[in-house]
C-alpha positions in Angstrom: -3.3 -32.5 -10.3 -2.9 -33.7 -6.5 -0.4 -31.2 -5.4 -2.5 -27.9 -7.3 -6.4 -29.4 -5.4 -3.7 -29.0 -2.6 -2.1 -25.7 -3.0 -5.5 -24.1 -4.0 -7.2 -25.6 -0.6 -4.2 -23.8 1.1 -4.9 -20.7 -0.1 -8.8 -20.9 0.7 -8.1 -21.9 4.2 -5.6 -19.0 4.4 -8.6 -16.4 2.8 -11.1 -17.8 5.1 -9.0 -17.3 7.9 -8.5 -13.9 7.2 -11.9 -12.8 5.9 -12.8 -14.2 9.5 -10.2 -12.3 11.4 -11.3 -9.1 10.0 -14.5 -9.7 10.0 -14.4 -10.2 13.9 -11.8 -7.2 14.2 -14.2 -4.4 12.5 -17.0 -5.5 14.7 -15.0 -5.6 18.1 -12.3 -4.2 17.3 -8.2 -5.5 16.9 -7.0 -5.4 20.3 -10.3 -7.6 22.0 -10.3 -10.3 19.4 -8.1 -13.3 20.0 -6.5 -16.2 17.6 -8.4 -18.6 19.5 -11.8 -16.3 18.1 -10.7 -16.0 14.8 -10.3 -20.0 14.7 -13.4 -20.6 15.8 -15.1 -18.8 13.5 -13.3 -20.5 11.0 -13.7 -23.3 12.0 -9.9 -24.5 11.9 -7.2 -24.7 14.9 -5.9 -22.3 16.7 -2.4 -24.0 15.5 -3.4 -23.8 11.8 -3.9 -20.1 12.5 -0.5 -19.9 13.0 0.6 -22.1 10.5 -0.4 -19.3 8.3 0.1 -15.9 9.9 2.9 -15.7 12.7 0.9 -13.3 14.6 -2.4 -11.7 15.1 -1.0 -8.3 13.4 -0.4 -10.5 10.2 -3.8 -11.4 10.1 -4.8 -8.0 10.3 -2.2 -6.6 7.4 -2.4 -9.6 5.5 -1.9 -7.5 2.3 0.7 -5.0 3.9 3.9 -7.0 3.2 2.9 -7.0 -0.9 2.1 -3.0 -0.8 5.8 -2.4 1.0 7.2 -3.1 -3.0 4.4 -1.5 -4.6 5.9 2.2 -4.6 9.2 0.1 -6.1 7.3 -0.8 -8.9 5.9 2.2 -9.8 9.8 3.0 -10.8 10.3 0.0 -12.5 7.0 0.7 -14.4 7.7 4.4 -15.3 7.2 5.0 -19.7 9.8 6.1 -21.2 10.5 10.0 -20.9 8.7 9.9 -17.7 10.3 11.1 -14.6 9.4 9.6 -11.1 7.5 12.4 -10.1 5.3 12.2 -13.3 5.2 8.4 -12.9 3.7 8.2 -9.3 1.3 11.4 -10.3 -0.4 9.0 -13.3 -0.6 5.9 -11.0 -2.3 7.8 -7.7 -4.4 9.7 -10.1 -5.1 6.4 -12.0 -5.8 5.2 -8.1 -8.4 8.0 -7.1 -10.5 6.7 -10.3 -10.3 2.9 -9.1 -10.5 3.4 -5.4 -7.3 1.4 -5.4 -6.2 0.3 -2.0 -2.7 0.5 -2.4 -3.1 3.6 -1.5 -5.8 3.7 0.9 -8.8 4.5 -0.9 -10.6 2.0 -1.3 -14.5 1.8 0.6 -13.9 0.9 4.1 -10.5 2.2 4.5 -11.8 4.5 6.9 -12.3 1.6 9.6 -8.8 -0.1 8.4 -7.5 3.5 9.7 -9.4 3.7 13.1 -8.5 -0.1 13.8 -4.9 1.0 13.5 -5.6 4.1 15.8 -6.8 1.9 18.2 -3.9 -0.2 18.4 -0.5 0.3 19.9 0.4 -2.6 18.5 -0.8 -2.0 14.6 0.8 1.1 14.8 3.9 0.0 15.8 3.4 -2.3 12.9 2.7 0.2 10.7 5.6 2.3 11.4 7.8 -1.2 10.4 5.9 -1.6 7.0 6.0 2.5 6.3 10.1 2.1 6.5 10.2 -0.9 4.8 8.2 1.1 1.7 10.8 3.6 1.8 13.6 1.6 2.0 12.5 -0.6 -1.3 11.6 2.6 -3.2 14.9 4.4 -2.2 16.5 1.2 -3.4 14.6 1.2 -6.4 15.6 5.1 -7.2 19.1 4.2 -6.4 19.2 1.1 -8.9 17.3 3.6 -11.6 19.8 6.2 -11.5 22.8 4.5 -10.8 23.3 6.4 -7.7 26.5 6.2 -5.6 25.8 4.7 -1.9 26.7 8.0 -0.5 24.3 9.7 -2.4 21.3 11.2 -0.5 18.3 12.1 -3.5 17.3 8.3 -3.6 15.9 8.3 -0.2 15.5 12.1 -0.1 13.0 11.8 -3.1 11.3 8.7 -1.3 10.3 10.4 1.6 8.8 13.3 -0.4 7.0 10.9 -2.7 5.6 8.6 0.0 4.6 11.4 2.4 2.7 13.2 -0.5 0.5 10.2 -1.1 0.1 9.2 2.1 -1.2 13.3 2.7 -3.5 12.9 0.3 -4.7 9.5 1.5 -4.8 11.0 5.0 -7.2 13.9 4.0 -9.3 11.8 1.7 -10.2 9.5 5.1 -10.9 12.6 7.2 -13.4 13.9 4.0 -14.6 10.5 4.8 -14.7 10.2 8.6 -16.3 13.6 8.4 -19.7 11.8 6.6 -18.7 13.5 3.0 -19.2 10.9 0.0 -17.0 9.7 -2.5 -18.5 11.5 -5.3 -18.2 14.8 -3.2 -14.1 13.7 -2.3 -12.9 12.6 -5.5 -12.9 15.8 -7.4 -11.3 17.5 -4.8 -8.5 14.9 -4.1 -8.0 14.8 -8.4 -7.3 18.3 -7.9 -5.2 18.8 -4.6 -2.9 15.3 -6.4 -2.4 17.5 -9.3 -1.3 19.9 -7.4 1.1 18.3 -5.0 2.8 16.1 -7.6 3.1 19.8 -9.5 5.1 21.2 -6.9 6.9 18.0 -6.2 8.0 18.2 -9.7 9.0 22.1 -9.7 11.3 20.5 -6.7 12.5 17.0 -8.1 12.3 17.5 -11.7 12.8 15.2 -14.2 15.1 12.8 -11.4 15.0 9.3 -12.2 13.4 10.1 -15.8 13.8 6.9 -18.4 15.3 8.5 -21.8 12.8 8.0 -24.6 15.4 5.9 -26.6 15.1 3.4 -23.7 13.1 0.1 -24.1 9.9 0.1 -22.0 9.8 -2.3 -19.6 9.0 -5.7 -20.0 6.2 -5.4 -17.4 4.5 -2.3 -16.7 1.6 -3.3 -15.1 1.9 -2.1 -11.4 -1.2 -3.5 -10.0 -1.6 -6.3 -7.6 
């Protein structure tokens, strides 16, 4: 009973910390907020800062190194008879009705974006965690197909896949930026995902798709 008070302090001090942190980054911005401001305003050490995030970019993207494995699960959660293509079409679509963050549309992801504009630093971060995502889902496709190391179409199909979504997510933030609402946005980005993932598909096809004699997976839920 000790050891769980324990762990579950831990993880409040850890929230805290970061609900501070960006808290004081979207009002003055990443690069003119220091460790020693975020521990004041939560009240801890600038030490115990540290003793949870190595650096001030990781208490910006707190939640970045989980989302580099979340493309990577959308593989490993794909139905049976369902290719890749048509398994990252029903999750972003699925993402558009929740707002989900993984994928950048959640409300406020407009100011995550310009924060990361701002910042050599974030975007030099961002660039890290982008190839990171690729690299786990290319792995993930190659595992999935039983592809040969020399074979290209597992990191081929990655790019296309991640640079789609991140398209869309791009153009939904400049709808934003741009003062329309969410109501006004979400129709439109349902329509222009149905029609990317379609031509993806005309190009892909049914790679990676899980035979319909196949078991499901044991765990399809792909959210965090």
């Amino acid at each position: 009973m000790e050891e769980g008070l324990r762990e579950r302090k831990k993880r409040e001090t850890r929230q805290r910390i970061a609900d501070m942190a960006m808290g004081l980054f979207m009002i003055h911005g990443f690069e003119k907020v220091t460790v020693a401001d975020v521990a004041r305003a939560a009240d801890v050490s600038v030490n115990t800062v540290f003793n949870y995030f190595g650096t001030k970019e990781d208490l910006f993207l707190d939640r970045q190194d989980d989302a580099g494995f979340l493309p990577a699960h959308v593989v490993e959660g794909r139905l049976p008879g369902e290719s890749v293509v048509a398994a990252f079409r029903r999750d972003f679509l699925a993402a558009i009705e929740a707002r989900d963050w993984r994928y950048g549309l959640n409300e406020g992801a407009e100011v995550f974006t310009r924060l990361v504009a701002e910042s050599p630093s974030l975007l030099a971060r961002m660039r890290e965690l982008e190839q990171v995502r690729s690299d786990n889902l290319a792995r993930a496709l190659a595992e999935a197909t039983d592809a040969d190391p020399d074979d290209l179409r597992p990191r081929l199909v990655a790019g296309q896949v991640l640079e789609t979504t991140r398209l869309l997510s791009r153009q939904a933030t400049r709808r934003t930026l741009a003062g329309e609402s969410w109501s006004e946005i979400q129709p439109w980005l349902r329509e222009q995902a149905a029609q990317a993932f379609e031509l993806l598909e005309k190009g892909i096809g049914d790679y990676g798709q899980l035979l319909k004699s196949a078991s499901p997976p044991t765990n399809t839920n792909i959210s965090t």
